[in-house]
C-alpha positions in Angstrom: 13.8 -15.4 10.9 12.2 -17.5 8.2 14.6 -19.0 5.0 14.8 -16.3 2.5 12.4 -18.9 -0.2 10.1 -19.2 2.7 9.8 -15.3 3.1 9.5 -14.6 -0.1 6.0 -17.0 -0.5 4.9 -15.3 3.0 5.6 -11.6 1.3 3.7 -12.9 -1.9 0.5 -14.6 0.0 0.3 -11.3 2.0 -0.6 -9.1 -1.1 -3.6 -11.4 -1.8 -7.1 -9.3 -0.6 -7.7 -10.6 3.1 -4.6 -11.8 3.9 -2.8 -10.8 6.8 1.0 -11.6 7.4 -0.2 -14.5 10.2 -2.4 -16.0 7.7 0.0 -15.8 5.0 2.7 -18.0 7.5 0.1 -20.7 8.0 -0.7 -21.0 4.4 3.1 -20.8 3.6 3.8 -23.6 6.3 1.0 -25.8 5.3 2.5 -26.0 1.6 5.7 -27.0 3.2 3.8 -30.3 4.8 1.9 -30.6 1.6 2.8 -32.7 -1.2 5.0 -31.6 -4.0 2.5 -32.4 -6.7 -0.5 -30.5 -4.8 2.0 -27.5 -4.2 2.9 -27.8 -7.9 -0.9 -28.1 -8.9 -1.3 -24.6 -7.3 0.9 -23.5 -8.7 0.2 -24.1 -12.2 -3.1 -22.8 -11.5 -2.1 -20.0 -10.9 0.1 -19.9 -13.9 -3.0 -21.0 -16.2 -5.2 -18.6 -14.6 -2.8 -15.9 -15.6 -1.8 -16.9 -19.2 -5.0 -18.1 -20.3 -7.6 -15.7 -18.8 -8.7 -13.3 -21.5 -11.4 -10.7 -21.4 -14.5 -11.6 -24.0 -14.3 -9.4 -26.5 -18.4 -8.9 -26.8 -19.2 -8.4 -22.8 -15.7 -8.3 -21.1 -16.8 -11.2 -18.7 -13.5 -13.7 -17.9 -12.8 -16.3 -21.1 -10.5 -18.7 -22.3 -10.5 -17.7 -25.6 -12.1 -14.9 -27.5 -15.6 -15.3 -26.3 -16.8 -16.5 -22.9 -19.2 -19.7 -22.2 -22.4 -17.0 -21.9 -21.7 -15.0 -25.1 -21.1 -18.7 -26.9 -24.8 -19.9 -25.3 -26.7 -19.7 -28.2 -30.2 -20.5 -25.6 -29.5 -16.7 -24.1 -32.1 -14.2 -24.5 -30.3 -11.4 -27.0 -32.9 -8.8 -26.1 -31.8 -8.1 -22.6 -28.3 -7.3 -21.3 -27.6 -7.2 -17.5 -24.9 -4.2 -17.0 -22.5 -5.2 -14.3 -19.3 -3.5 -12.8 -16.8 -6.3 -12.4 -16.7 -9.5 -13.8 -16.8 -11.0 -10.3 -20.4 -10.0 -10.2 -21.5 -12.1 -12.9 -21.7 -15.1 -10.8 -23.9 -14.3 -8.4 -26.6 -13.6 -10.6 -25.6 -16.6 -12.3 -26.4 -19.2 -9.6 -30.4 -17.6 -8.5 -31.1 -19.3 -12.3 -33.3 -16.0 -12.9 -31.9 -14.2 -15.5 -31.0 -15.4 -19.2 -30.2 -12.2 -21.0 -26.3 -11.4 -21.8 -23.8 -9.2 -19.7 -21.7 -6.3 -20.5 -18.8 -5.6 -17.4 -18.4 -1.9 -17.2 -14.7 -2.9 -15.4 -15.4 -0.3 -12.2 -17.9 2.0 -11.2 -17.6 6.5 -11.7 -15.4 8.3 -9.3 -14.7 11.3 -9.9 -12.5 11.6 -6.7 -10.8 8.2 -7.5 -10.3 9.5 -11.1 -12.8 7.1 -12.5 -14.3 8.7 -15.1 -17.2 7.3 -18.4 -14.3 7.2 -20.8 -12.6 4.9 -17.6 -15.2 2.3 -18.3 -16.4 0.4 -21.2 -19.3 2.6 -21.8 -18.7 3.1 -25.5 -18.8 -0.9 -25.9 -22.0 -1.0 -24.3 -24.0 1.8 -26.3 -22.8 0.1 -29.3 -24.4 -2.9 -28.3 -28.3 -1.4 -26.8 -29.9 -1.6 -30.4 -32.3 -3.7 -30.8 -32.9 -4.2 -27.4 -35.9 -4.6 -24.8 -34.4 -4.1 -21.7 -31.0 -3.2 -19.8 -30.9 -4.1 -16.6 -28.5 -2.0 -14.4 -27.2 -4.5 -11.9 -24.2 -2.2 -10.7 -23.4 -2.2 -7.0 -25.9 0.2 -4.2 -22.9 2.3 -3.4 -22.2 6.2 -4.0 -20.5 5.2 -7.0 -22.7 2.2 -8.2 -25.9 4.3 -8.1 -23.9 7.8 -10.1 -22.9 5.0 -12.5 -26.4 3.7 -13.0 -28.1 6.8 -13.1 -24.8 8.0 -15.6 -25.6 5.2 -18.0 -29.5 5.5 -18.0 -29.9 9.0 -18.8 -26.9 8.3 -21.9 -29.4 5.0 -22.6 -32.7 6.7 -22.7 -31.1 10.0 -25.1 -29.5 6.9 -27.2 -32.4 4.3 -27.6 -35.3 5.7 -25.7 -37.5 2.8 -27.0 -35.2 0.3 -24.7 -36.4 -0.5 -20.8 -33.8 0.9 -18.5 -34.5 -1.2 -14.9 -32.4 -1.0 -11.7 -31.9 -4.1 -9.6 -34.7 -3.5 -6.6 -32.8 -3.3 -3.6 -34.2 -2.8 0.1 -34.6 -5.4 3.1 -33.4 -8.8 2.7 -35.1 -11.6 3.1 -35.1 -13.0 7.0 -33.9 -9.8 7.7 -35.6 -8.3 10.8 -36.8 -4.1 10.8 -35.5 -3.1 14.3 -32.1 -4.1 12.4 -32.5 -2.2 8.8 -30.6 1.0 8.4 -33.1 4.0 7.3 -31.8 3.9 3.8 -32.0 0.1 3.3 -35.9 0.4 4.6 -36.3 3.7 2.6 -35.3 2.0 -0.3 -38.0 -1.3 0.2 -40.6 1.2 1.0 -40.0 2.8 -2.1 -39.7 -0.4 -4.2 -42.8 -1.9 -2.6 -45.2 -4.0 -5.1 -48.8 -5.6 -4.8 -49.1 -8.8 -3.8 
């Protein structure tokens, strides 16, 4: 039904995570009323994104250029690294303002079944980075394959560098979050990471 131009951005827009083939029609027809130059302007975004992105080549986080704006920050703490599976999950940690150390992105998580496996991820890079270290903080998802990744890399850590602090991001209930609504592993986990107040 729709022009063969028109289908072909509808098809495109549809392969984009969370986007059906309805949304992708109101998205196609809403650059069709929109401007050339904004149309354009996503467009060469898009371009940019793709031609200038580059991995950093110290902890794999997203740059424009060799190194990315953390590794560059010369105010960072170098003894702590936060390990993290995707580059994506940099920037949450980013905005709570609590942690100054560096990253290393692992680029996925172990899965054996999804034929994930260490030499899969940037593992090597990391151990060649742990020492002189005080701490690595595992900040890697609380899934199946976020934990077996975690515990993977801190039994490698503590036969490498045992002298280096190997912490795991404390997980459990969240805050406004009421009990009658907390699964039994999300409150097993807070009972087990309780603290003194």
């Amino acid at each position: 039904m729709l022009a063969p131009p028109l289908q072909r951005l509808v098809t495109e827009l549809s392969k984009l995570p969370g986007i059906g083939n309805r949304t992708a029609q109101r998205l196609a027809f809403h650059m069709l009323r929109t401007s050339e130059q904004d149309a354009f302007a996503l467009a060469e975004a898009i371009r940019d994104v793709k031609l200038k992105i580059t991995l950093c080549e110290i902890c794999f986080n997203l740059a424009e250029g060799p190194r990315c704006a953390i590794c560059l920050d010369e105010r960072r703490d170098d003894g702590v690294i936060c390990v993290v599976e995707e580059a994506a999950d940099v920037i949450p940690i980013e905005r709570t303002h609590e942690f100054r150390g560096r990253y290393h992105v692992l680029g996925g998580a172990l899965s054996p079944i999804d034929g994930v496996e260490p030499e899969d991820l940037r593992l090597g890079q990391l151990y060649a980075r742990v020492s002189g270290l005080r701490e690595v903080v595992l900040a890697t998802n609380p899934t199946t394959t976020g934990e077996a990744t975690a515990l993977h890399i801190a039994a490698a850590l503590h036969e490498r560098v045992p002298e280096v602090a190997v912490t795991r991001l404390a997980s459990g209930l969240p805050v406004g979050g009421d009990l009658e609504y907390a699964d039994e592993v999300t409150l097993g986990r807070a009972f087990s990471g309780r603290r003194a107040l």
